[in-house]
Jmol script that loads the backbone (N, CA, C; Angstrom):
load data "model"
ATOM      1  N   UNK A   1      56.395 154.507  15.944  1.00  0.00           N
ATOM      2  CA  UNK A   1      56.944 155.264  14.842  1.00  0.00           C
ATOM      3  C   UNK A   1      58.180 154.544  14.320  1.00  0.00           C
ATOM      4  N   UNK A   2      58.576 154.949  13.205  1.00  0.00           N
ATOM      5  CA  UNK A   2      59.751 154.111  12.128  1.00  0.00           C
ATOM      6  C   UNK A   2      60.026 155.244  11.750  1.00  0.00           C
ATOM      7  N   UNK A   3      61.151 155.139  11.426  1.00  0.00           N
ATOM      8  CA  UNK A   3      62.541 156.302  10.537  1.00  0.00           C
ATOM      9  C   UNK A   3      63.119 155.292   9.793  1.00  0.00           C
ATOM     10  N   UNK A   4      63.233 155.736   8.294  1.00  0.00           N
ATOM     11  CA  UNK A   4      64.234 155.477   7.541  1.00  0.00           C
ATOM     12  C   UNK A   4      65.127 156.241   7.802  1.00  0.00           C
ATOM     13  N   UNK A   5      66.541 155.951   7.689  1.00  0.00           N
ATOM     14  CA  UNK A   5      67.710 156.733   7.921  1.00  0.00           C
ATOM     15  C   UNK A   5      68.671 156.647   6.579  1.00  0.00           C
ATOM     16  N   UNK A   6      68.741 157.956   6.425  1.00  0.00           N
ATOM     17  CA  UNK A   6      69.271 157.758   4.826  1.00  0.00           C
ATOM     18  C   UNK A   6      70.753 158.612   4.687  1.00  0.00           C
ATOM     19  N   UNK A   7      71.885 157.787   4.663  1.00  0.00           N
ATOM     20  CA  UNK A   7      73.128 158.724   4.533  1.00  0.00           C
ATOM     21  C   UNK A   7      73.750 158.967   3.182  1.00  0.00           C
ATOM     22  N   UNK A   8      73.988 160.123   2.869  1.00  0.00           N
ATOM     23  CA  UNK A   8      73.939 160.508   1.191  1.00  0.00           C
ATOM     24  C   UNK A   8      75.379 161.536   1.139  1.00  0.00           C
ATOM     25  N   UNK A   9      75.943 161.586   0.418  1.00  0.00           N
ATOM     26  CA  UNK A   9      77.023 162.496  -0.004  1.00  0.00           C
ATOM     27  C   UNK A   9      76.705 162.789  -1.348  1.00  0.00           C
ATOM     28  N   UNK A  10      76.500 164.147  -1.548  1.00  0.00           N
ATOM     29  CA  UNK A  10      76.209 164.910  -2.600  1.00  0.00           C
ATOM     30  C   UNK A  10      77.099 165.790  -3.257  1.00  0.00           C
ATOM     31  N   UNK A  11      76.791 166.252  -4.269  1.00  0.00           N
ATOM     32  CA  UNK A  11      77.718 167.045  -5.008  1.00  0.00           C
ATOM     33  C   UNK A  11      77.624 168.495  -4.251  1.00  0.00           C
ATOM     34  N   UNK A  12      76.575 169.101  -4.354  1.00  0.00           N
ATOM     35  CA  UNK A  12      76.034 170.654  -4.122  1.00  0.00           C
ATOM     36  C   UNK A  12      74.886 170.505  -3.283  1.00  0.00           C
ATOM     37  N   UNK A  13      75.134 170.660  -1.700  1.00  0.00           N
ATOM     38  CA  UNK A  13      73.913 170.313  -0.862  1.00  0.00           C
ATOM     39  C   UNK A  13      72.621 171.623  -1.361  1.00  0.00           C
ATOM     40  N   UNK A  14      72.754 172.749  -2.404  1.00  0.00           N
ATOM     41  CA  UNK A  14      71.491 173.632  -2.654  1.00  0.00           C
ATOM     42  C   UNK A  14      70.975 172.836  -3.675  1.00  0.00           C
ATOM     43  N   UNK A  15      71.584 172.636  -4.687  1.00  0.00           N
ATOM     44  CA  UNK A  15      71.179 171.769  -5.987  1.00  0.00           C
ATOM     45  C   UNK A  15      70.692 170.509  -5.125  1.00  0.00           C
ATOM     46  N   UNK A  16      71.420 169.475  -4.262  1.00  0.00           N
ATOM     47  CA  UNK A  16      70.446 167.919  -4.118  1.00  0.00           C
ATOM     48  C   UNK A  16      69.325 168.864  -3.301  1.00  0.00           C
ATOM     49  N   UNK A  17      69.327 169.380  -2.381  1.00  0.00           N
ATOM     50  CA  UNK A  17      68.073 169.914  -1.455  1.00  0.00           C
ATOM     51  C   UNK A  17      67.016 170.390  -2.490  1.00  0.00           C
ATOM     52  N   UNK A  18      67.151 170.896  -3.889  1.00  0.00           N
ATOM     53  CA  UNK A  18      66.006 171.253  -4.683  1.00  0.00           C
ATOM     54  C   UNK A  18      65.366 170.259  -5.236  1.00  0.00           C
ATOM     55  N   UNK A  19      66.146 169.101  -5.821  1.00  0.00           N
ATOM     56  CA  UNK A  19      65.835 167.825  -5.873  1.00  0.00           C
ATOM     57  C   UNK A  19      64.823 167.388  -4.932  1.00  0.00           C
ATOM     58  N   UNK A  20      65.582 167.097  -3.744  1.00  0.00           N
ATOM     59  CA  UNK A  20      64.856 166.666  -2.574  1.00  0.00           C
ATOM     60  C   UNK A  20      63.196 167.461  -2.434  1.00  0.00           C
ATOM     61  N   UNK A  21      63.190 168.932  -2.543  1.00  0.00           N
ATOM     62  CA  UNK A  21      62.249 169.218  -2.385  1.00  0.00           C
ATOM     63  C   UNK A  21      61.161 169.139  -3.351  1.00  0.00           C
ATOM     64  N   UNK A  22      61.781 168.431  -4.722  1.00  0.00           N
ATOM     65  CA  UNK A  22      60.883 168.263  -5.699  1.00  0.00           C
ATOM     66  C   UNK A  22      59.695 167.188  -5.309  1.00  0.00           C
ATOM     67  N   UNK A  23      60.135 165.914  -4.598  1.00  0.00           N
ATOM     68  CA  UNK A  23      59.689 164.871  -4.199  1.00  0.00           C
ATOM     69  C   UNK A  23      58.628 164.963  -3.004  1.00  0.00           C
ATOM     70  N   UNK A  24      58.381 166.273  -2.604  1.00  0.00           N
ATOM     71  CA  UNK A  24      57.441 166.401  -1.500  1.00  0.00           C
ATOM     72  C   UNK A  24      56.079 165.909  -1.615  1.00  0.00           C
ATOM     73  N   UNK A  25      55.446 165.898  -2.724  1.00  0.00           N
ATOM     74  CA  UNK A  25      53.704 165.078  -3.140  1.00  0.00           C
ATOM     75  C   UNK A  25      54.184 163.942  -2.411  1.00  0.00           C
ATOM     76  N   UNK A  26      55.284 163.430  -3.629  1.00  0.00           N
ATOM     77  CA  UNK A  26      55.643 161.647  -3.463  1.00  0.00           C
ATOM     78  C   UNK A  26      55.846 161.101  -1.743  1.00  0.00           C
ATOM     79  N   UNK A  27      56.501 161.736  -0.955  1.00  0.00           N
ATOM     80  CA  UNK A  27      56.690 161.860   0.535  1.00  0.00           C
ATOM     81  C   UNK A  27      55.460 161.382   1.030  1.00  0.00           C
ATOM     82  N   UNK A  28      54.604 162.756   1.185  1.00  0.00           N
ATOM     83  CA  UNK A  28      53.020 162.811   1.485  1.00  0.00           C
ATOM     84  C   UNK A  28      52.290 161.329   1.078  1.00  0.00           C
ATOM     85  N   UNK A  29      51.935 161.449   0.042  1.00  0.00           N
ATOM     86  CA  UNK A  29      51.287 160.412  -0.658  1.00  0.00           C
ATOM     87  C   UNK A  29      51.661 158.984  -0.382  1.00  0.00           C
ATOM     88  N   UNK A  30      52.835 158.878   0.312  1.00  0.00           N
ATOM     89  CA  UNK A  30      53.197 157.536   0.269  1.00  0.00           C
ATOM     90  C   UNK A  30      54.072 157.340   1.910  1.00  0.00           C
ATOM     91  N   UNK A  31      53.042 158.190   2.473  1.00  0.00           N
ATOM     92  CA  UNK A  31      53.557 157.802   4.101  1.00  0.00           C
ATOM     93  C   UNK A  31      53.825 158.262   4.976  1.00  0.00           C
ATOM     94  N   UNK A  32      55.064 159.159   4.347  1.00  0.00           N
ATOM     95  CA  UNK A  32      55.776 160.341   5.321  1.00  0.00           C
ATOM     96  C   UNK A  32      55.426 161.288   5.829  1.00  0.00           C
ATOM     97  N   UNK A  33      55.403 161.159   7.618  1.00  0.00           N
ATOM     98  CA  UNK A  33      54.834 161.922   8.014  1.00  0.00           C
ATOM     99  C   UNK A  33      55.382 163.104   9.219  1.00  0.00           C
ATOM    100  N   UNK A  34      56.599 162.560   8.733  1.00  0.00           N
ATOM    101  CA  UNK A  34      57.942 164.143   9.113  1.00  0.00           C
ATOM    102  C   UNK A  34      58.850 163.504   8.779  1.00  0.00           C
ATOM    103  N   UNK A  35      60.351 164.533   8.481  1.00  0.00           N
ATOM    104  CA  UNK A  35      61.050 164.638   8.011  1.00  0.00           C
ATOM    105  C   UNK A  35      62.534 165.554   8.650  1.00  0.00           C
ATOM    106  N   UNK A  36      63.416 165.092   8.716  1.00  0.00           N
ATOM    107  CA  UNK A  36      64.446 165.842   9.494  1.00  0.00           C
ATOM    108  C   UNK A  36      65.437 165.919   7.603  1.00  0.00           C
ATOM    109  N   UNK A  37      66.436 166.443   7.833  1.00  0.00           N
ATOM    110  CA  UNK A  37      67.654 166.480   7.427  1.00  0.00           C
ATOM    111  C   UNK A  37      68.774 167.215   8.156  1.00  0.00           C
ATOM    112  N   UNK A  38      69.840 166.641   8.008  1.00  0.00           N
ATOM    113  CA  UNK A  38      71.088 166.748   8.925  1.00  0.00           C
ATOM    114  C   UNK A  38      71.970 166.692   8.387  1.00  0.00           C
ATOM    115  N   UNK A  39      73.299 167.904   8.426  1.00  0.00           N
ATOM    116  CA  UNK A  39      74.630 167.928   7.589  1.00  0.00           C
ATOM    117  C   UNK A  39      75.146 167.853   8.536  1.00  0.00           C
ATOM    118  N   UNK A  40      76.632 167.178   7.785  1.00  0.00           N
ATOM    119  CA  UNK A  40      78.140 167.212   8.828  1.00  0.00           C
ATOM    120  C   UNK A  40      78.324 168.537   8.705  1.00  0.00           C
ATOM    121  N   UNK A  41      78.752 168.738  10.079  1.00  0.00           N
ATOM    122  CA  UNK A  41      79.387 170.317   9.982  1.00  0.00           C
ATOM    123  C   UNK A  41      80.709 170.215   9.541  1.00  0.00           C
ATOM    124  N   UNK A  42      81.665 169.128   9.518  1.00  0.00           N
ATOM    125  CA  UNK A  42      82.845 169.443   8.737  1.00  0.00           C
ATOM    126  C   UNK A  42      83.119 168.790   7.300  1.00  0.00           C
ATOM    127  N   UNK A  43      81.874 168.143   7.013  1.00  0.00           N
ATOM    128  CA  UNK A  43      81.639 167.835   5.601  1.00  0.00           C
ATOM    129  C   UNK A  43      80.057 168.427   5.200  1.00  0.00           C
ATOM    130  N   UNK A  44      79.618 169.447   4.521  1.00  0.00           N
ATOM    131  CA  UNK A  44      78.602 169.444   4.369  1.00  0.00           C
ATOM    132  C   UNK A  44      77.858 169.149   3.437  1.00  0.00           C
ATOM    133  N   UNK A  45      78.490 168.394   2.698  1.00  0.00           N
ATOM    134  CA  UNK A  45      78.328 167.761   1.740  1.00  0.00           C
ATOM    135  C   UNK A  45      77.454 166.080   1.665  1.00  0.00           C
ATOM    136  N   UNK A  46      77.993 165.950   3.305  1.00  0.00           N
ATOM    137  CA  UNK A  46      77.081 164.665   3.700  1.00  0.00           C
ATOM    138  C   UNK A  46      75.839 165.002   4.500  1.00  0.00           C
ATOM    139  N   UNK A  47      74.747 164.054   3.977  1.00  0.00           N
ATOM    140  CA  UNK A  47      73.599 164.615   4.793  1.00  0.00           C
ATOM    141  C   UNK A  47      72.755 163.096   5.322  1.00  0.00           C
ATOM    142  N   UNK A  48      72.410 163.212   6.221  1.00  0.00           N
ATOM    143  CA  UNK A  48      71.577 162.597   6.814  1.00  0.00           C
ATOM    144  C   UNK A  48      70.063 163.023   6.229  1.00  0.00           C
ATOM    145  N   UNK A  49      68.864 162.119   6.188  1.00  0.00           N
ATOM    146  CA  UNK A  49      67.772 162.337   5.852  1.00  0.00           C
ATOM    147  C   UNK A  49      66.881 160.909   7.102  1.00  0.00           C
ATOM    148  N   UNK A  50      65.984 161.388   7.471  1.00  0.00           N
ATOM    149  CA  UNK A  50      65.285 160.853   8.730  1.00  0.00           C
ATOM    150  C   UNK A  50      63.988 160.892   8.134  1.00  0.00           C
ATOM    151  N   UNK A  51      63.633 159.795   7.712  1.00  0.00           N
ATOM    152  CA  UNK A  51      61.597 159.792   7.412  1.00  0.00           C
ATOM    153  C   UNK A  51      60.889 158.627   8.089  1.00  0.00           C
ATOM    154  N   UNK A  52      60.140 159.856   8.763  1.00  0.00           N
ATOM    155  CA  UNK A  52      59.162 158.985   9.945  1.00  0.00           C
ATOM    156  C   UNK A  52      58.380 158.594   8.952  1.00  0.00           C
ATOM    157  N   UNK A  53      57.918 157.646   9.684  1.00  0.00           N
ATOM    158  CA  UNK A  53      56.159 156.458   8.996  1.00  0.00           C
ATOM    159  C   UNK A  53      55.827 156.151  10.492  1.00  0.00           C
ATOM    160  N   UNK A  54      54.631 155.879   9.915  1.00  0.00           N
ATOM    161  CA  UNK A  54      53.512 155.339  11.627  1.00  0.00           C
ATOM    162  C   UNK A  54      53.784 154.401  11.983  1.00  0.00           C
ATOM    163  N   UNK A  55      54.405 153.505  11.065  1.00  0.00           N
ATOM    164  CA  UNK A  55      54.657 151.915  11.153  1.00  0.00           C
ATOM    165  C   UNK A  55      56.026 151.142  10.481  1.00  0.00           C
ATOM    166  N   UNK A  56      56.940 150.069  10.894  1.00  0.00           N
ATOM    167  CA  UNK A  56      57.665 149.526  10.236  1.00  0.00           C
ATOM    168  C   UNK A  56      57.349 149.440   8.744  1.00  0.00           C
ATOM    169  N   UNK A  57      56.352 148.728   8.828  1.00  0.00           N
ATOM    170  CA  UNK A  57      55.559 148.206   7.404  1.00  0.00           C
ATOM    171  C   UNK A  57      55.182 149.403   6.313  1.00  0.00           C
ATOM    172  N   UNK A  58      54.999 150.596   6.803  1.00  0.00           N
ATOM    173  CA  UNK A  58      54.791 152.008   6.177  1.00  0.00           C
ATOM    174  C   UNK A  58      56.114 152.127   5.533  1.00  0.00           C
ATOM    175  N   UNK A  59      57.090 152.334   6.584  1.00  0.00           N
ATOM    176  CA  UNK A  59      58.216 152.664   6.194  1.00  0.00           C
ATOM    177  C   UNK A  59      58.686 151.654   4.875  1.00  0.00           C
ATOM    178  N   UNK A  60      58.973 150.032   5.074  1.00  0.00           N
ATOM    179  CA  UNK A  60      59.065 149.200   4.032  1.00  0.00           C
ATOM    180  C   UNK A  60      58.831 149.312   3.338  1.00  0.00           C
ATOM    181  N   UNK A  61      57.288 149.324   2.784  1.00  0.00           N
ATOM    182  CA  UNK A  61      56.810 149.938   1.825  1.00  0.00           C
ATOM    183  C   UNK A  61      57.300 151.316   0.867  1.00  0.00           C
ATOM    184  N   UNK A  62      57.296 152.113   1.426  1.00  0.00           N
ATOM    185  CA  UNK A  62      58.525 152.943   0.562  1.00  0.00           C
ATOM    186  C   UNK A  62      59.621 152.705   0.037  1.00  0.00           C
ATOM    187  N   UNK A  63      60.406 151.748   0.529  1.00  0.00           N
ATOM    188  CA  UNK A  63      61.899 151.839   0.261  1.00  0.00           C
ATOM    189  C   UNK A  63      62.222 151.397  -1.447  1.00  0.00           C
ATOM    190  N   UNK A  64      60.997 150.613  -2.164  1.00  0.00           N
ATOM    191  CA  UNK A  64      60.943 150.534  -3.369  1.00  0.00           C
ATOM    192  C   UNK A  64      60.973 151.526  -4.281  1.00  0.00           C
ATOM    193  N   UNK A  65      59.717 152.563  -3.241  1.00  0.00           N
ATOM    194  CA  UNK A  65      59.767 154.200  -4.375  1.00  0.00           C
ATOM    195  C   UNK A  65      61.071 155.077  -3.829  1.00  0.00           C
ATOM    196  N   UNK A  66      61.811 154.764  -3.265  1.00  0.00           N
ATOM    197  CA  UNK A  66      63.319 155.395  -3.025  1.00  0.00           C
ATOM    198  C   UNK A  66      63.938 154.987  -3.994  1.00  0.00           C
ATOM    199  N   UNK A  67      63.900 154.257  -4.105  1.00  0.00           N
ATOM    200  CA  UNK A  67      65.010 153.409  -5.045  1.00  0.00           C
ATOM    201  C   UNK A  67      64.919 153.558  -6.511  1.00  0.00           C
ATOM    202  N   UNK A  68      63.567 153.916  -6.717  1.00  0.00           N
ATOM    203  CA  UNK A  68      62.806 154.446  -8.183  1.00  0.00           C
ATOM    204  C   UNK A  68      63.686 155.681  -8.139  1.00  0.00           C
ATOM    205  N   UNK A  69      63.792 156.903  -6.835  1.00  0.00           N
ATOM    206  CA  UNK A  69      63.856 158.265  -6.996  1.00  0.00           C
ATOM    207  C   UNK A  69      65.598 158.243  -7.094  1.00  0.00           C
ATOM    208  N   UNK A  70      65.978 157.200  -6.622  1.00  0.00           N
ATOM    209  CA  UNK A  70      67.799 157.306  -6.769  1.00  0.00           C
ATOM    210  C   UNK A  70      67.978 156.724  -8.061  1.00  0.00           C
ATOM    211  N   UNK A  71      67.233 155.990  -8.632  1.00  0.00           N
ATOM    212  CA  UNK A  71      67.728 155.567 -10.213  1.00  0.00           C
ATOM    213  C   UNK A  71      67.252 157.062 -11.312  1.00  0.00           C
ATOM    214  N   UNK A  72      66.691 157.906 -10.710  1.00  0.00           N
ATOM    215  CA  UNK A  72      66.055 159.143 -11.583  1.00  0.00           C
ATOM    216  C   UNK A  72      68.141 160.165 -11.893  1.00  0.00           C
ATOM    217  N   UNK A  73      67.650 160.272 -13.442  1.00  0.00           N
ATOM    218  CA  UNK A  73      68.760 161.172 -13.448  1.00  0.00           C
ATOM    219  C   UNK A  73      69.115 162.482 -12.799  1.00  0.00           C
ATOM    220  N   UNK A  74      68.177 163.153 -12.217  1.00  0.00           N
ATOM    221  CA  UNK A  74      68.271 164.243 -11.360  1.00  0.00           C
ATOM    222  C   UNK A  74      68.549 163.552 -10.113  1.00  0.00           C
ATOM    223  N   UNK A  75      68.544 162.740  -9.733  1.00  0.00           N
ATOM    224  CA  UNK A  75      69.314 161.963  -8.274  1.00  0.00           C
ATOM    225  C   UNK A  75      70.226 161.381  -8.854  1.00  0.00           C
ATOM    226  N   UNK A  76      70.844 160.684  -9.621  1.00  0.00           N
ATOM    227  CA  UNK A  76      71.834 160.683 -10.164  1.00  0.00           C
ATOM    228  C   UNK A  76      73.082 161.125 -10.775  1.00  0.00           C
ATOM    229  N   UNK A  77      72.644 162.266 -11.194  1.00  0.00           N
ATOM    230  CA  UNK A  77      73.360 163.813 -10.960  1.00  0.00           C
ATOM    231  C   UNK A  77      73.712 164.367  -9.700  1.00  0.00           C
ATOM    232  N   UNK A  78      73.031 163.859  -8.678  1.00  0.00           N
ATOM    233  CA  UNK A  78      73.756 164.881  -7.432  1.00  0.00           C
ATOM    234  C   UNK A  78      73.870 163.887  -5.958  1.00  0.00           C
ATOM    235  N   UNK A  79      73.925 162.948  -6.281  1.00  0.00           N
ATOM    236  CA  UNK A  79      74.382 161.701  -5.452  1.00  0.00           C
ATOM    237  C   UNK A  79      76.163 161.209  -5.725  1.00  0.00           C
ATOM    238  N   UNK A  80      76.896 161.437  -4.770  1.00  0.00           N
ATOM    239  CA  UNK A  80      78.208 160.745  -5.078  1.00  0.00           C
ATOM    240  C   UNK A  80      77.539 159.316  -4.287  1.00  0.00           C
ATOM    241  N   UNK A  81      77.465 159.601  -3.315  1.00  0.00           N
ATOM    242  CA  UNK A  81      77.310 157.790  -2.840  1.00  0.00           C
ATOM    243  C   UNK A  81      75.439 157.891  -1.914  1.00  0.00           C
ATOM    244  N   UNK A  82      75.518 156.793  -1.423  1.00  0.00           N
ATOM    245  CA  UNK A  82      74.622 156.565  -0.564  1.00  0.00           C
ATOM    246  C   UNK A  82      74.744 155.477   0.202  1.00  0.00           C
ATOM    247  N   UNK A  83      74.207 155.028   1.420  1.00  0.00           N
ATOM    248  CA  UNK A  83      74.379 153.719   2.178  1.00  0.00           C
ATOM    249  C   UNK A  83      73.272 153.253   1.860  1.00  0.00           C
ATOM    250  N   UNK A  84      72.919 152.259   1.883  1.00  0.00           N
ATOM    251  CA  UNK A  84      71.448 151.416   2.169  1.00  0.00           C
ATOM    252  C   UNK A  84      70.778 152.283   3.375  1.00  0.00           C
ATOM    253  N   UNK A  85      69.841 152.305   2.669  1.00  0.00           N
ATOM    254  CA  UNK A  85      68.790 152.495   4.109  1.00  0.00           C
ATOM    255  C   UNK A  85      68.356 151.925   5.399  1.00  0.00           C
ATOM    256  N   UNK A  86      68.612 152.682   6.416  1.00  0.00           N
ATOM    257  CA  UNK A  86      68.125 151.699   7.944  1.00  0.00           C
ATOM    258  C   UNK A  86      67.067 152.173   8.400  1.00  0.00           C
ATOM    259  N   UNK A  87      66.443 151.212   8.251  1.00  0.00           N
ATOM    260  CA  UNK A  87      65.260 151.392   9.194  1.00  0.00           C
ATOM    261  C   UNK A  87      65.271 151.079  10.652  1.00  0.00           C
ATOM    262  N   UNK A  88      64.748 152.534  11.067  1.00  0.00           N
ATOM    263  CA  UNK A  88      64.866 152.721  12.664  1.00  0.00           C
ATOM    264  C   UNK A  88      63.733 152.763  13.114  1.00  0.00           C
ATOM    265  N   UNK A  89      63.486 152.110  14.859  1.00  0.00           N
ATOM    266  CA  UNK A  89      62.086 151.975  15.138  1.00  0.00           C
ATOM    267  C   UNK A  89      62.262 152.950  16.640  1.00  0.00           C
ATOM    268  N   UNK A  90      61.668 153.744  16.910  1.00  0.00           N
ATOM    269  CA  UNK A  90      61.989 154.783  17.950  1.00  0.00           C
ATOM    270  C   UNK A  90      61.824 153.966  19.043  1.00  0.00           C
ATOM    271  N   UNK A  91      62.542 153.565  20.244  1.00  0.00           N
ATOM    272  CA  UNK A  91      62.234 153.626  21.801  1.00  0.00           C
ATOM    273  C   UNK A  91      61.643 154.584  22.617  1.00  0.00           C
ATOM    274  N   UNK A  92      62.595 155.908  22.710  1.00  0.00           N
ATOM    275  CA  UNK A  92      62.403 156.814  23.401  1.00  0.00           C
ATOM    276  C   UNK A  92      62.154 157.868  22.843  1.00  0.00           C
ATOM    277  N   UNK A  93      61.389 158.996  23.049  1.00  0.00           N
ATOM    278  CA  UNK A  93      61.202 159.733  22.687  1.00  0.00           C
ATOM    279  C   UNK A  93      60.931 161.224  23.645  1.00  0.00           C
ATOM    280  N   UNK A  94      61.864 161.827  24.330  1.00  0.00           N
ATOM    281  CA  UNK A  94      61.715 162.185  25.644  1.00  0.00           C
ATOM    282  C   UNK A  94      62.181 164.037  25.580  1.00  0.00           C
ATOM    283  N   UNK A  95      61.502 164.702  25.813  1.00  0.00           N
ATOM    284  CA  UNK A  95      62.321 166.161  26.074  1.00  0.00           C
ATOM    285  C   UNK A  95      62.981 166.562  27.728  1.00  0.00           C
ATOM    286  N   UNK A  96      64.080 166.610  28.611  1.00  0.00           N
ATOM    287  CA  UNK A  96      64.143 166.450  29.338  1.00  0.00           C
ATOM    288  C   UNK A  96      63.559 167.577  29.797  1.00  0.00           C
ATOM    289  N   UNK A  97      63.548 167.528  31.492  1.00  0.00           N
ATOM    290  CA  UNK A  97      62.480 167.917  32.577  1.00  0.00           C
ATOM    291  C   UNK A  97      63.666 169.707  32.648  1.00  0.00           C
ATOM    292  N   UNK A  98      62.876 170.442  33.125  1.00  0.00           N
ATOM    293  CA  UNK A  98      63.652 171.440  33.964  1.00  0.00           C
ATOM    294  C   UNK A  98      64.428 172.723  33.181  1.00  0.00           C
TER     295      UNK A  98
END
end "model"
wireframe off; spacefill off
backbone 0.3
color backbone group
């Protein structure tokens, strides 16, 4: 498995999250096959976004149609910043015992 790891600071985490949820076909259709999101609890304004793919190469492959969806004026509107994307490749994956 692969995770893109996506760190974003937004204007209004309800307004970008409607955004975000606009893009759910595009997700599907092009790979993603779960999805986390994660706020700072003392900024909640910053969010983490986690998208699994089956494969490095899955994941790669997307990062072009990201980049389509951050040049869109409705992501542009509710993006203050963003980092580049990291792509993460899982080691472990473990629930502990007990």
């Amino acid at each position: 498995m692969a995770t893109l790891q996506i760190l974003n600071e937004v204007r209004d985490f309800d307004t970008w999250k409607a955004a975000f949820d606009s893009y759910e076909r595009l997700r599907a259709d092009n790979g993603v096959r779960r999805y986390r999101i994660l706020r700072s609890v003392a900024e909640p304004d910053r969010v983490v976004v986690h998208l699994d793919f089956d494969s490095d190469e899955d994941a790669a492959e997307f990062l072009p149609r990201l980049a389509r969806i951050w040049a869109t004026p409705l992501s542009q509107a509710q993006l203050v910043s963003h980092a580049p994307p990291e792509l993460l490749t899982l080691v472990t994956d473990r629930v502990p015992e007990g």
